[in-house]
SEKENU-545387 format. One line per 2 residues: for each residue x, y, z of C-alpha. Coordinates in nm, 3 decimals. Example, Ala and Ser with C-alpha at 12.3 -4.5 7.8 and 13.67 -1.06 7.14 Angstrom:
SEKENU-545387
1.230,-0.450,0.780 | 1.367,-0.106,0.714;
END
This chain:
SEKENU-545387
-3.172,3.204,1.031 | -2.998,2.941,1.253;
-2.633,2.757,1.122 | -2.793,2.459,1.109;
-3.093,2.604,0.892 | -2.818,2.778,0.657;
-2.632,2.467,0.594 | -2.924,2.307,0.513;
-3.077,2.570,0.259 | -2.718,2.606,0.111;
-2.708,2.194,0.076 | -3.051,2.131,-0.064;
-2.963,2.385,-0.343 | -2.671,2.272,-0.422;
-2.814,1.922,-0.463 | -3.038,2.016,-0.697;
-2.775,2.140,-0.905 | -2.592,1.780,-0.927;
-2.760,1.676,-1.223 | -2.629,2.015,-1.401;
-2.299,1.941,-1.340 | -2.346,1.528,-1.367;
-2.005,1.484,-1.552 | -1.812,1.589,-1.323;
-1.981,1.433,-1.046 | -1.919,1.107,-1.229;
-1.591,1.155,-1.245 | -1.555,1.195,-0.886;
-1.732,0.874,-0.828 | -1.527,0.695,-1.058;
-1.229,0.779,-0.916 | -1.335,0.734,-0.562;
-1.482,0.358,-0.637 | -1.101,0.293,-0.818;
-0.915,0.390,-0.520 | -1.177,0.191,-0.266;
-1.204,-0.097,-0.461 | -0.846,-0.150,-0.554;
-0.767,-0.087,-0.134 | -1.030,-0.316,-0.023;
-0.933,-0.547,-0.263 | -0.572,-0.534,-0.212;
-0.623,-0.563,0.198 | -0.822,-0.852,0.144;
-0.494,-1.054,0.087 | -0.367,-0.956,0.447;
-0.721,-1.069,0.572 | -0.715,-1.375,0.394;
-0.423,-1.477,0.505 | -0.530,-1.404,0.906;
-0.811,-1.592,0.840 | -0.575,-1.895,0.727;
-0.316,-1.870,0.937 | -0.598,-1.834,1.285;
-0.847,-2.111,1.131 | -0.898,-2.383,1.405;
-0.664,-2.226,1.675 | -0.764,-2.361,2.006;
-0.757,-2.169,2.358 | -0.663,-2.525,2.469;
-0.335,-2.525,2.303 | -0.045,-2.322,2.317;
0.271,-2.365,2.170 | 0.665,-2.317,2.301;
0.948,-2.223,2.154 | 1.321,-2.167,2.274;
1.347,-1.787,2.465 | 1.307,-1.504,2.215;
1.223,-1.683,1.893 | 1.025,-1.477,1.659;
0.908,-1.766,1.432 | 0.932,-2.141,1.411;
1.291,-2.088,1.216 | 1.423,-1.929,1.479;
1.369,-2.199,1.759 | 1.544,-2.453,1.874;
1.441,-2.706,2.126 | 1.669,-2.978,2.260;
1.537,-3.337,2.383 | 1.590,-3.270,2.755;
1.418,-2.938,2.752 | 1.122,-3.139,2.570;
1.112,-3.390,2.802 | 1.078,-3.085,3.070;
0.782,-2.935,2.914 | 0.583,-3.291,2.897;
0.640,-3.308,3.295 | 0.518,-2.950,3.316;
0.208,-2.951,3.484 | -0.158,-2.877,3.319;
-0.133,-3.112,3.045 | -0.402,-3.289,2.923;
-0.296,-3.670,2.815 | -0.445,-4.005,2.662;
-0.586,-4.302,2.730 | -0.271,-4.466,2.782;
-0.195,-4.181,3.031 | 0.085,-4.008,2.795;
0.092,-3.599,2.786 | -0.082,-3.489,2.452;
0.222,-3.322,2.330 | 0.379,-3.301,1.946;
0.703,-3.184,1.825 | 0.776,-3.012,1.494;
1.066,-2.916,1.277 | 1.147,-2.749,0.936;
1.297,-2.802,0.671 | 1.311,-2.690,0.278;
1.193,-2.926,0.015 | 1.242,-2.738,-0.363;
0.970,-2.814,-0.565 | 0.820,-2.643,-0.894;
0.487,-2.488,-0.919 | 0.222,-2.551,-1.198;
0.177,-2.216,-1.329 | 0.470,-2.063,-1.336;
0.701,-2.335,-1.316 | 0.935,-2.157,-1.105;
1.135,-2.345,-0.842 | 1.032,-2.228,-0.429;
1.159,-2.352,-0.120 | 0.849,-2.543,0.033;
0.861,-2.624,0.440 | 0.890,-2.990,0.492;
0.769,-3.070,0.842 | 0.918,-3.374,1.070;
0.661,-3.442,1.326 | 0.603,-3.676,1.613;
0.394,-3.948,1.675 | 0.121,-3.752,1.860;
0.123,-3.503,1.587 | -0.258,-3.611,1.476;
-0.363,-3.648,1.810 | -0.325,-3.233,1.871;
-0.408,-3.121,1.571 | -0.747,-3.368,1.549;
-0.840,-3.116,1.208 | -0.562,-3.267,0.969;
-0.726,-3.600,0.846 | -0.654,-3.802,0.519;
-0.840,-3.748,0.242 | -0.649,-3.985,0.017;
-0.387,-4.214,0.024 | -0.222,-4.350,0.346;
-0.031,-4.242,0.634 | 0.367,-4.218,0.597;
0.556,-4.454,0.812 | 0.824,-4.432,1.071;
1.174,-4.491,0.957 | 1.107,-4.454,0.587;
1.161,-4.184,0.323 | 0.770,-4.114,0.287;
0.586,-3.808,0.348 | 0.197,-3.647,0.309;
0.137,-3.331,0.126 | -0.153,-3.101,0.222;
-0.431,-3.064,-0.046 | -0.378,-2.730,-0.145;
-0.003,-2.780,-0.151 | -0.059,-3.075,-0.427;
-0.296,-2.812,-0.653 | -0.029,-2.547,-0.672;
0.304,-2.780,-0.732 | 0.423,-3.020,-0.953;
0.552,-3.385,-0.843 | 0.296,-3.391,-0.530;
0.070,-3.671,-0.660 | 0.007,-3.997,-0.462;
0.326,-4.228,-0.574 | 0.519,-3.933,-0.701;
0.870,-3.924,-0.575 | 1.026,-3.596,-0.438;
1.436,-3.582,-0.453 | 1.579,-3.418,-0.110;
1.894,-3.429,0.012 | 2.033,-3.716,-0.190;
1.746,-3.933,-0.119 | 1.437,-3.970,-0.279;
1.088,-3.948,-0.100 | 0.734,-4.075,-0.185;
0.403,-3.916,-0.149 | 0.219,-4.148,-0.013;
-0.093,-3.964,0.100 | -0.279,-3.648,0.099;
-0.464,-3.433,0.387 | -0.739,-3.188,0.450;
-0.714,-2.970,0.701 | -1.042,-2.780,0.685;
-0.850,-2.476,0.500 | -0.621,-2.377,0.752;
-0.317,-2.304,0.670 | -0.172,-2.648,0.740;
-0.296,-2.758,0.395 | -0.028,-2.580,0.266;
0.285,-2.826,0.408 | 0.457,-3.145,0.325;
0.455,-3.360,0.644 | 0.689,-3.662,0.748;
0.811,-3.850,1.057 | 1.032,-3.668,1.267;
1.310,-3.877,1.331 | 1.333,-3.945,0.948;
1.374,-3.622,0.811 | 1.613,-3.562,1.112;
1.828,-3.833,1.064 | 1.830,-3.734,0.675;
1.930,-3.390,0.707 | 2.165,-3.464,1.015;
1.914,-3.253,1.304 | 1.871,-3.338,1.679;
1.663,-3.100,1.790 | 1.340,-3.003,1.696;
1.169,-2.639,1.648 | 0.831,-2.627,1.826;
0.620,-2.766,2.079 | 0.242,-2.772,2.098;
0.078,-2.886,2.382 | -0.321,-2.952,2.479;
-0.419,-2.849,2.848 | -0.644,-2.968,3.048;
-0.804,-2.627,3.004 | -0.778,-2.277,2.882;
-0.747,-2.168,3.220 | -0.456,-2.363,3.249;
-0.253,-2.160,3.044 | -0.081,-1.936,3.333;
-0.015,-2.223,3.560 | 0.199,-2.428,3.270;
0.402,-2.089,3.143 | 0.482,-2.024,3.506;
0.607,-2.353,3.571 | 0.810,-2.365,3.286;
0.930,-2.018,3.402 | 1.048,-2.121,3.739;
1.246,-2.448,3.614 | 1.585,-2.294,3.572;
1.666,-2.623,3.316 | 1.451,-2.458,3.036;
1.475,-2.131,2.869 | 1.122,-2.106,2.680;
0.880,-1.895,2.578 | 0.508,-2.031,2.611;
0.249,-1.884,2.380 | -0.133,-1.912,2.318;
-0.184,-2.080,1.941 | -0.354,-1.785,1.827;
-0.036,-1.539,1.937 | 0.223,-1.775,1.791;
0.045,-1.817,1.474 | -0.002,-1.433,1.414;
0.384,-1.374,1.488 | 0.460,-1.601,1.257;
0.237,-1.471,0.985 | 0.354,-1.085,1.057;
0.631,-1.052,0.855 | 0.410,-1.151,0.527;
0.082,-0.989,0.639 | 0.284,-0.695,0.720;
0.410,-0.677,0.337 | 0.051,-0.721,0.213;
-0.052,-0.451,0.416 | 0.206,-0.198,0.320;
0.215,-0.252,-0.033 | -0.168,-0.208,-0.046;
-0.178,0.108,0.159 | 0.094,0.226,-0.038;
-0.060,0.177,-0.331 | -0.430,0.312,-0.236;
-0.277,0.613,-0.113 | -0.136,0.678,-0.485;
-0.429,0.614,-0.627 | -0.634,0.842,-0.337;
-0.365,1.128,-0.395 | -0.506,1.111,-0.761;
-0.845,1.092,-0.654 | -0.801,1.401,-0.398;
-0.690,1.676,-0.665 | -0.976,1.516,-0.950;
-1.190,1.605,-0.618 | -1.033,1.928,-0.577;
-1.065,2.009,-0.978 | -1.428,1.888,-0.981;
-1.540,2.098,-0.639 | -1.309,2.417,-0.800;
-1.502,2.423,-1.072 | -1.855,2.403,-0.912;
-1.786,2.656,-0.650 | -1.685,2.883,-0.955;
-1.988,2.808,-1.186 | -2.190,2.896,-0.820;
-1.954,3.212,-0.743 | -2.275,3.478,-0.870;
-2.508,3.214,-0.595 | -2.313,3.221,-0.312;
-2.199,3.604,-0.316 | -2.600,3.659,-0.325;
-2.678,3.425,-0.042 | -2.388,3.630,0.166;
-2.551,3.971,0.039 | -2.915,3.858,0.161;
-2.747,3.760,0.484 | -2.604,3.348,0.486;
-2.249,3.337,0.693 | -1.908,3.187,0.597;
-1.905,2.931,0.773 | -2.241,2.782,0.670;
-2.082,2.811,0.295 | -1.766,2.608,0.355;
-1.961,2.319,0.562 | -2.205,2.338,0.292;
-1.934,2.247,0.009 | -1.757,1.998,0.239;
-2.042,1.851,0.281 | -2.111,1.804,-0.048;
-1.775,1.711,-0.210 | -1.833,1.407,0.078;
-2.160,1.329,-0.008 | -2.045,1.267,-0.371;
-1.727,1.054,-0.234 | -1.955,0.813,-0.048;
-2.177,0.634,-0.339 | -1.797,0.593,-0.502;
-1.740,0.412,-0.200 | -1.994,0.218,-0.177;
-1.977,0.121,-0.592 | -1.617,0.029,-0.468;
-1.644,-0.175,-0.205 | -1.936,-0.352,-0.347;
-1.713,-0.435,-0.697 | -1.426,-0.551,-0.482;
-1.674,-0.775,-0.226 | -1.817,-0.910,-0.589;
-1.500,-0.995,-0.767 | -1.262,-1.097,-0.510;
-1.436,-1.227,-0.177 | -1.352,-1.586,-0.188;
-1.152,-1.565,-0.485 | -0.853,-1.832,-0.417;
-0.465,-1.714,-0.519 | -0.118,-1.817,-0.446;
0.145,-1.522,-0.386 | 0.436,-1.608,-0.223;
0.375,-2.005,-0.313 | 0.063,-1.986,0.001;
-0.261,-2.050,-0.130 | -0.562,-1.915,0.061;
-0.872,-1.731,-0.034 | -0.949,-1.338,-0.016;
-1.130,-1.196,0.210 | -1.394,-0.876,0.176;
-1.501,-0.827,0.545 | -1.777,-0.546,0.650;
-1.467,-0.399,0.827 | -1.274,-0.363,0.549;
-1.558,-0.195,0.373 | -1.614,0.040,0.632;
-1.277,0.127,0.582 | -1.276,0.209,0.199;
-1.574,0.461,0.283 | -1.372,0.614,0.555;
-1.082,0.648,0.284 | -1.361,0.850,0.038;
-1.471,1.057,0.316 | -1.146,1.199,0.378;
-1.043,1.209,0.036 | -1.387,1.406,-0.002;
-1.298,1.658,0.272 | -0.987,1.695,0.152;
-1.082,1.755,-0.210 | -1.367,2.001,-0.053;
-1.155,2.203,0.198 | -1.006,2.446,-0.035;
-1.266,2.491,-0.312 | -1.504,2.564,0.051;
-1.221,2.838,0.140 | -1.251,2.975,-0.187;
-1.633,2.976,-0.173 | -1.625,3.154,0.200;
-1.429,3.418,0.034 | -1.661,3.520,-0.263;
-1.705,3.940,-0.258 | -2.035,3.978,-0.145;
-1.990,4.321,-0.415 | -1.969,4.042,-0.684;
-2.360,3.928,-0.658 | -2.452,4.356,-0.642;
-2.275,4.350,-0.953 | -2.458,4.091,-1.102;
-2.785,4.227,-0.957;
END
């Protein structure tokens, strides 16, 4: 008889045996659909907050920040070198014939959030006139726009459902002065909806800044993109870095998806240790209850190595419907499911990806619970079925 045919005799009868030994089987499962279900879950968070941070990013846009800035904190952008960038060529501009260019900077307003009411340092954003004009996705939903010169600002919608003090008239104390909402925005759930937004020269007059943190500019085209970062490259006046939206964005976000992503591997691979020795227990003990079996199949002529593929095979057929019950509770009870670590709101996110991860997870937690119980099986006496016989 050929491998293949050996593996398969050896697998259909040990199938039939599952309902025998259901208990443990359902053990397995339940262990493997913990260990997928809190992983999937957990990574949803990181994938959530991609899907914020990347949510209307243009190929038409990049952004530029001062040479070797890792994050919007970390730049700094003086008039003249703006100035240089809107002369840059590439540029897409107005009716009135003006480069379609906005400036932002940063700073902390602390506020107090609803649930918790624990104090946060929220980014307050000064931006310039053109601001709206870029980003064309951050409209009013209530309220008014803030004006020039005066201590006024807008707070994002989902900002204003997390934090106290944010409602239309509502006055915000910062930096001696006080400030009044005086609208709200949408920005089609991108992660914009989670600032507080005022005019430039305002907030930099009231906390004493002159330069600002970020650029974004619109081209004429994506293809424009290599053009504009090599002329700013050449001009020896400037020392930027030029960046599509969607690269910025993502280095921005990396420190806090990065967290999200460690502390939920860390903790699935805890939880899959766990699940790898109940595997190990659960396959042990079948491949003992089947010792008398197997020797006979050796003694009537089956192979080794048709024996351990046989009970690798089955401690990851058993992993896979725990997968499966996994990723479906996680995709049920989480996809969509709006929270607020870290003072961001956004929504998880249960992607087929992310699924198809979890049942990699049980596959190798199944071959890994199955490897040594298979060993074990291999090694069986073939003189231990004659003694039976």
């Amino acid at each position: 008889m050929s491998l293949i045919r050996q593996i398969a005799a050896l697998m259909q009868m040990s199938l039939r045996g599952v309902p025998r030994r259901l208990v443990a089987s359902l053990v397995t499962l339940v262990g493997i659909a913990c260990v997928v279900g809190v992983l999937v879950s957990m990574l949803s968070m990181g994938v959530g907050v991609r899907q914020l941070a990347l949510k209307d990013s243009r190929t038409d846009r990049v952004i530029v920040s001062s040479k070797g800035a890792q994050n919007i904190v970390a730049s700094n952008l003086d008039i003249a070198t703006v100035a240089a960038i809107g002369n840059a060529p590439g540029i897409r501009r107005d009716a009135e014939g003006k480069p379609l260019l906005a400036t932002r900077m940063v700073e902390l307003a602390d506020m107090r959030k609803k649930s918790n009411h624990v104090r946060s340092n929220l980014p307050l954003f000064g931006v310039s006139a053109q601001f709206f004009q870029v980003r064309p996705e951050i409209r009013l939903s209530g309220g008014r726009m803030f004006r020039p010169g005066l201590h006024e600002m807008i707070v994002g919608e989902s900002r204003q459902a997390l934090y106290e003090g944010l409602e239309l008239g509502n006055k915000v104390r910062l930096h001696g002065a006080d400030w009044t909402i005086v609208g709200q925005f949408d920005a089609h759930g991108s992660a914009f909806e989670n600032d507080l937004i005022g005019d430039a020269d305002t907030i930099g007059s009231a906390f004493g800044r002159t330069t600002v943190q970020e650029v974004t500019v619109v081209l004429d085209s994506p293809r424009g993109y290599d053009a504009f970062a090599e002329a700013l490259a050449a001009n020896p006046a400037v020392r930027v870095d030029v960046k599509h939206e969607s690269d910025w964005i993502a280095m921005n976000f990396k420190p806090l998806t990065g967290l999200l992503d460690f502390i939920s591997y860390f903790v699935a691979a805890v939880m899959a240790i766990g699940a790898s020795l109940g595997a190990l227990n659960v396959m042990y003990s079948i491949v003992d209850a089947r010792n008398r079996e197997i020797a006979t199949l050796r003694a009537i002529g089956f192979g080794a190595s048709p024996v351990v593929v046989s009970v690798i095979l089955e401690s990851m057929l058993l992993a896979l419907p725990g997968a499966l019950l996994g990723g479906l509770i996680a995709w049920a009870w989480f996809n969509g499911h709006a929270v607020s670590p870290f003072g961001l709101g956004f929504k998880l996110a249960v992607t087929p990806a992310l699924i198809e991860l979890g049942i990699v997870w049980a596959l190798v937690i199944g071959l890994i619970g199955g490897l040594l119980p298979a060993l074990r099986a291999a090694r069986v006496p073939v003189a231990t079925a004659l003694r039976a016989t």
